[in-house]
KEKOL-901848 format. One record per residue (C-alpha): residue number from 0; x, y, z. Coordinates in steps of 0.25 Angstrom, whole numbers. Layout:
BEGIN
 pos    c1    c2    c3
 NUM     X     Y     Z
...
END
This chain:
BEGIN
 pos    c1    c2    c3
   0   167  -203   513
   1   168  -189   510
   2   166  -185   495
   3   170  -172   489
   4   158  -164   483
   5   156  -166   468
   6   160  -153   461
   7   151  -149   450
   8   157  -150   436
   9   162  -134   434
  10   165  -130   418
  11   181  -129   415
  12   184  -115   409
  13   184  -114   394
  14   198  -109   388
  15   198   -98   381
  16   202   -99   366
  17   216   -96   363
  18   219   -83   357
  19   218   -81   343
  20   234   -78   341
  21   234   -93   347
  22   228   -99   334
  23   238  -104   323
  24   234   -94   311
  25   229   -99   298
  26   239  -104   289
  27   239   -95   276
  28   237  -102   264
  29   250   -98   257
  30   247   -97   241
  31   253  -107   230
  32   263  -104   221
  33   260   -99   209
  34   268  -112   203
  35   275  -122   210
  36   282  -133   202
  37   287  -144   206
  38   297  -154   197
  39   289  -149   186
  40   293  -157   173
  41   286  -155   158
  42   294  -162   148
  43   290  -162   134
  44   295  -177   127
  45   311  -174   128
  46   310  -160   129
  47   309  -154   145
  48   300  -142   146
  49   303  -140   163
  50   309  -150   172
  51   308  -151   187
  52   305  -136   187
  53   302  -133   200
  54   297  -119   204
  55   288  -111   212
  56   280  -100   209
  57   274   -89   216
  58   263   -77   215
  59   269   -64   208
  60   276   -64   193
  61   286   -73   191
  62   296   -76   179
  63   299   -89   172
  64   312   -88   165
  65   320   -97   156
  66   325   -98   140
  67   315  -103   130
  68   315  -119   133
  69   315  -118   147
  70   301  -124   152
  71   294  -110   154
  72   282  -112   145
  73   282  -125   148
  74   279  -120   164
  75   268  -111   158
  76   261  -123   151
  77   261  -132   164
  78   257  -122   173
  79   245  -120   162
  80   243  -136   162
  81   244  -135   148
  82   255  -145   151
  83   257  -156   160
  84   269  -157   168
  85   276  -171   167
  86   281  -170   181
  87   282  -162   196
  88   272  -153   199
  89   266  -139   197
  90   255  -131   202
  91   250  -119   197
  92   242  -110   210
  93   242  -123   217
  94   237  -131   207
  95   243  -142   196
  96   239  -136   183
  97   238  -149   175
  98   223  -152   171
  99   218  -138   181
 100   211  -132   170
 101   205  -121   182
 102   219  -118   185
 103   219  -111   172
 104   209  -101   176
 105   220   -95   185
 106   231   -96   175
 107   236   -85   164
 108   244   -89   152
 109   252   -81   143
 110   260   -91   133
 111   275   -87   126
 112   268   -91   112
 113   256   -82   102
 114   244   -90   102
 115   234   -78   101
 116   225   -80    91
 117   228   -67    81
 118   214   -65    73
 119   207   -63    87
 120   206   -49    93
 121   213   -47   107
 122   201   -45   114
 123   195   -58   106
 124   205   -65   112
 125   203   -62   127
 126   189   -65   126
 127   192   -79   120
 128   202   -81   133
 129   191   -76   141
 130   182   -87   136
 131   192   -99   139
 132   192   -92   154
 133   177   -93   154
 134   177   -79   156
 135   164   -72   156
 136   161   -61   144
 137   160   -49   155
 138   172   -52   163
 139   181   -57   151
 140   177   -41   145
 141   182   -34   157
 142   194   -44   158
 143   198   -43   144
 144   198   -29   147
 145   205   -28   159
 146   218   -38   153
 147   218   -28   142
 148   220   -17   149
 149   231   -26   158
 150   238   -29   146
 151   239   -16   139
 152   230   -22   126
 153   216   -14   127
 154   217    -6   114
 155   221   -20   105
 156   211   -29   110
 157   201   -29    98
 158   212   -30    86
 159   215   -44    82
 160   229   -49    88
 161   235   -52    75
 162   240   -36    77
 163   244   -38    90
 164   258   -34    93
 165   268   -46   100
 166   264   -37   112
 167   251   -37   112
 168   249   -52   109
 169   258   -54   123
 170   249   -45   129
 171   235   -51   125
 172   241   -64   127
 173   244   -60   143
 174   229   -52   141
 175   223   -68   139
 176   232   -73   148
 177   224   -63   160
 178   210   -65   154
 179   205   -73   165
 180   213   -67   178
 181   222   -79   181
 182   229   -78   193
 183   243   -84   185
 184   248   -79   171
 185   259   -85   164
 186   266   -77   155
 187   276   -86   146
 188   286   -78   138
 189   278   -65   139
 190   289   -56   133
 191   293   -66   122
 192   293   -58   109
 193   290   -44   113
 194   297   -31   111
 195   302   -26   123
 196   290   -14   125
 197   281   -25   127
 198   290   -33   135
 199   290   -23   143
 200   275   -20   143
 201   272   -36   147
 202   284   -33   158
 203   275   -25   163
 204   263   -31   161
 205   268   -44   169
 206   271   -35   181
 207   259   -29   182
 208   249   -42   179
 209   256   -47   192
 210   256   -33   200
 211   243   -27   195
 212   234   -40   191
 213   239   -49   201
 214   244   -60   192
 215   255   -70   196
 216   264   -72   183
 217   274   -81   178
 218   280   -74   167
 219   292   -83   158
 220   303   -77   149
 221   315   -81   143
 222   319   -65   144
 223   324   -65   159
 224   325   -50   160
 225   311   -49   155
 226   307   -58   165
 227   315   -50   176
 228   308   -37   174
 229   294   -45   177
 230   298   -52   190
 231   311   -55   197
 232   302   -69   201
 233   309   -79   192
 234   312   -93   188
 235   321   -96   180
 236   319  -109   170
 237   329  -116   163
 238   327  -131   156
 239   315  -132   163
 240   319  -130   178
 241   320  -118   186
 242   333  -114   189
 243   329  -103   197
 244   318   -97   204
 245   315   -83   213
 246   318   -69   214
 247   328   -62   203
 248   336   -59   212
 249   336   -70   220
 250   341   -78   206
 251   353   -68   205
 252   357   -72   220
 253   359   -87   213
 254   370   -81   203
 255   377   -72   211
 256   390   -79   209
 257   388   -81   194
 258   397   -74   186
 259   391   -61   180
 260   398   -55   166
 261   398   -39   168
 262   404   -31   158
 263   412   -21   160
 264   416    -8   150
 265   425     4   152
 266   439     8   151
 267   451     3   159
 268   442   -11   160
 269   454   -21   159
 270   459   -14   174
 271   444   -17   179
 272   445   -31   173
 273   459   -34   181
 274   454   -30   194
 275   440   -38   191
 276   447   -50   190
 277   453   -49   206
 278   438   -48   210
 279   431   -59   217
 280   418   -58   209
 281   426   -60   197
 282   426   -72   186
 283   432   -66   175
 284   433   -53   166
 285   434   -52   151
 286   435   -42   139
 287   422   -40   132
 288   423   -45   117
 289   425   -31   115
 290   436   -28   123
 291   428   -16   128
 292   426   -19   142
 293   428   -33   151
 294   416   -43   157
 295   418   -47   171
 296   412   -60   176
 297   408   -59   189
 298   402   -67   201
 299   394   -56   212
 300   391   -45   203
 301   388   -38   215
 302   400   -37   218
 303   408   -36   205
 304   398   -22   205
 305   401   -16   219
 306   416   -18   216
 307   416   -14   203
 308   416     2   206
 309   428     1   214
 310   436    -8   203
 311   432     3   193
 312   438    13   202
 313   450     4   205
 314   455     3   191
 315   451    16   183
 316   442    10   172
 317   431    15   168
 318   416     8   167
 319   409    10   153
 320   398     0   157
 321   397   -14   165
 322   386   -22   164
 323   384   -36   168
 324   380   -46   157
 325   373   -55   168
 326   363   -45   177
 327   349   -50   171
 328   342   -62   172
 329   346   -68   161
 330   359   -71   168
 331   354   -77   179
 332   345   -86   171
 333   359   -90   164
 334   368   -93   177
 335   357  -102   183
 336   356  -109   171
 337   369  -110   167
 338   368  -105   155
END
């Protein structure tokens, strides 16, 4: 029987590898907010310090707002871990703050109430905060110097704090609050009690500890115009909830169809007020107590202020001033609120 020669095994040819562009890139390790909570419940006995607050957080400067009660300072103190939440969750950089003592070495906190210690020196005082952080004596000198310098306080730091101005004790408090570069810094009620020069200075200095320094910053406030001129990042607390999270003017989109009071004063205004009343946009129109001009209530501003040069032309009157009573955040905090 005739049998076909054996063939010698041959080697099989090797593949080449894929091309690079063929292998699925690394997935990017997408940072976590800066605060996330969840459901997040404190209550003190009866009294409800937030409940169910749900938020999320992220890098940059960001604006707590609400009335005195709301639940901001009680936010503050459980992100701290000074308080234990009663239910939901919140993390702080990733992390439960609850019992993470080392979380507080990336955290900054600036409390609403005075608690320096007035017989101390201002520089004293940093040096004690230094100590707490376990900072060494050589880079604690060239820190203290540097966050007096941020601050604006390098020509006070040796006179005892008792002499310190309203100002300046804010602005040491926010000095001991940067000591030990943390990579969060809480500011709670910054502006409260300050004459509007330093407002306007801690304004500033907010701004600039974010843009220049790098911090991420959750400022609160009870003075919603105050809190507008730092960030237009917002959210907006009321009865321990948020009632309303993002971008200014994302939260004016939600009230658009609210009604807006603008005043309106001049002459020949009762024509004006006859012809408002025919608009779309328009709820109603009133005599100010003073019978020197009306106030329009208006849905879409926007459009009650493109059509209002063509109704002053129409009727002959003349405008002194108009100004709308409801253009600041204040009155967006009231509408989503219902106050």
């Amino acid at each position: 029987m005739n049998q076909q020669p054996v063939q010698p095994n041959q080697a099989q040819p090797v593949p080449p590898p894929p091309p690079a562009y063929a292998q699925p890139p690394p997935i990017a390790q997408q940072p976590y907010p800066v605060i996330s909570a969840m459901n997040l419940c404190k209550w003190y006995g009866n009294v409800i310090g937030l409940n169910n607050l749900n938020v999320q957080i992220g890098e940059g400067i960001t604006g707590i707002v609400g009335p005195n009660g709301a639940g901001k300072s009680t936010l503050f103190k459980l992100i701290i871990g000074s308080i234990k939440s009663n239910a939901g969750g919140l993390f702080v950089m990733g992390q439960p703050p609850w019992g993470n003592t080392k979380q507080l070495a990336h955290i900054g906190f600036c409390p609403d109430y005075d608690f320096l210690p007035l017989n101390m020196t201002g520089r004293e005082y940093l040096k004690f905060l230094g100590g707490l952080h376990a900072m060494d004596k050589v880079h604690l000198k060239d820190r203290i110097a540097e966050v007096t310098d941020i601050v604006k306080m390098e020509k006070d730091m040796d006179r005892e704090m008792a002499g310190y101005s309203k100002g300046m004790r804010q602005r040491l408090k926010i000095a001991g609050a940067l000591i030990h570069s943390p990579k969060l810094l809480l500011l709670d009620e910054p502006l409260a009690g300050t004459d509007p020069l330093v407002r306007r200075d801690i304004i500033n200095l907010v701004k600039k500890l974010h843009l220049e320094h790098g911090h991420n910053i959750i400022v609160s406030s009870h003075v919603l115009h105050e809190i507008e001129r730092m960030t237009h990042n917002i959210v907006l607390i009321y009865k321990g909830r948020a009632v309303a999270q993002g971008d200014i003017s994302e939260i004016r989109g939600l009230i658009d169809h609210h009604p807006h009071n603008i005043v309106i004063e001049g002459s020949n205004i009762t024509e004006l007020a006859k012809v408002l009343m025919d608009q779309d946009f328009t709820v109603s129109v009133g005599y100010k107590d003073d019978r020197n001009g009306i106030i329009a209530k208006v849905t879409k501003p926007d459009d009650f202020f493109d059509r209002m040069p063509e109704l002053v032309e129409s009727t002959g009157c003349e405008i002194d001033s108009m100004y709308s009573m409801d253009d600041d955040l204040g009155s967006i905090f009231k509408y989503l609120v219902g106050w």
